[in-house]
C-alpha positions as CSV (number, residue, x, y, z in Angstrom):
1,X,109.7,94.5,100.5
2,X,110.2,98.2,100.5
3,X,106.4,100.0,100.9
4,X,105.0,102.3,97.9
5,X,105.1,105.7,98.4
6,X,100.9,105.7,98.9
7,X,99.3,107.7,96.5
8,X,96.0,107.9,94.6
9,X,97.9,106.6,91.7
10,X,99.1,103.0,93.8
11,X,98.4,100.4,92.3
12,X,96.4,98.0,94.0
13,X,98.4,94.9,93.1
14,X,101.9,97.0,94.6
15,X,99.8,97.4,97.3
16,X,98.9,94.4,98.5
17,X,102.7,93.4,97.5
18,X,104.0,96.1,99.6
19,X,102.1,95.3,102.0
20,X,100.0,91.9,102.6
21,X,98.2,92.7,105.6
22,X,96.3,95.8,103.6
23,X,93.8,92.9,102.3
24,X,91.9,92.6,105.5
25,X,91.0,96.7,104.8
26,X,90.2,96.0,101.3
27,X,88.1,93.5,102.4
28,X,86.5,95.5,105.2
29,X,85.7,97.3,102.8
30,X,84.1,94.6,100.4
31,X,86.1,95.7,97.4
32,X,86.8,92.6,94.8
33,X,90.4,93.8,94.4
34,X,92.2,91.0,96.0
35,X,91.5,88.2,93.8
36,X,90.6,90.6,90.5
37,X,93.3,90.2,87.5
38,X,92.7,93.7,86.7
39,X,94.4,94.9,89.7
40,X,98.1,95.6,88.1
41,X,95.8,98.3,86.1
42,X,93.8,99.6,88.8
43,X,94.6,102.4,91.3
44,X,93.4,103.5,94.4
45,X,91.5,106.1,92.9
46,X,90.2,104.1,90.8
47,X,89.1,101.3,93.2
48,X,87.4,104.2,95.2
49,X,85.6,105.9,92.2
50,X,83.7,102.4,91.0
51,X,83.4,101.3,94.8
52,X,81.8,104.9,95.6
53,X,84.4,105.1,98.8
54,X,86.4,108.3,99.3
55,X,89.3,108.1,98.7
56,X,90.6,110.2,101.4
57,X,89.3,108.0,103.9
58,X,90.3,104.8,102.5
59,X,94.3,106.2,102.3
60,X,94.0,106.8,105.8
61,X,92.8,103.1,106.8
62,X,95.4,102.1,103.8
63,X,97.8,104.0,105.2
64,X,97.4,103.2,109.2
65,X,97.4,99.4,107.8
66,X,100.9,100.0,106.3
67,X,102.1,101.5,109.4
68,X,101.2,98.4,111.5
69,X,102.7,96.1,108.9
70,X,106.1,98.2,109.0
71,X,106.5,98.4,112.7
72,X,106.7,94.4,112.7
């Protein structure tokens, strides 16, 4: 599967679609997003804002995550 374009605005469930191996960061980072049913509605911004992460940070570890997957 093709990976989003990462924004703010990603949803988490086309994330972890896009990219499977981004649940082991989201659960670094003990967010409930993997197994949530809200998380077709939920962005990253989102996630980060009731989490209290910042967001810049977490696109980075997203991000680097999604690099890794690609490059297998």
């Amino acid at each position: 599967m093709e990976h989003p374009r990462l924004s703010p605005r990603t949803s988490v469930a086309n994330l972890l679609a896009a990219s499977p191996r981004v649940a082991s960061t989201l659960l670094d980072l003990r967010v409930d997003c993997i197994g949530c049913s809200m998380n077709h509605f939920c962005d990253l911004q989102e996630m980060c804002r009731q989490y209290g992460l910042e967001l810049e940070a977490v696109m980075k570890q997203v991000s680097k995550k999604m690099e890794v997957h690609a490059s297998r």
